[in-house]
C-alpha angles and dihedrals in degrees: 000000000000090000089063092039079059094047090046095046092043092049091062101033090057079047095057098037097045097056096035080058093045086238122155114207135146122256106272084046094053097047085045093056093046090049099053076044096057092042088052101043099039083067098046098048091047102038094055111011094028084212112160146176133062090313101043095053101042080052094054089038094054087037084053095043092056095049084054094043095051091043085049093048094039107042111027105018101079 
């Protein structure tokens, strides 16, 4: 279960972050990016902040999905 809850948060969170970041990308990308999102940002949010639950967690995956958006855009998309 908690596979599919990670699919589902990092769905919306690359969502989110994809079109917060005006970034055009298919749909695996997009879910991948909102997983490692959601990965980055879960720890993040809990290490420093120990916020958890649903919203917790969809706020430190989108937070997480943008930091690996703007690396992405600013170190190896040139």
């Amino acid at each position: 279960m908690t596979i599919i809850y990670l699919i589902i948060i990092g769905a919306a969170a690359g969502f989110l972050a994809t079109r917060m970041m005006k970034l055009e990308t298919d749909i695996i990308t997009t879910v991948v990016i909102g997983i490692c999102g959601a990965l980055i940002g879960g720890f993040i949010i809990r290490v420093i902040l120990t916020v958890s639950g649903l919203l917790g967690g969809l706020i430190g995956a989108v937070l997480g999905s943008l930091l690996l958006i703007w690396i992405w855009k600013t170190f190896f998309r040139k």
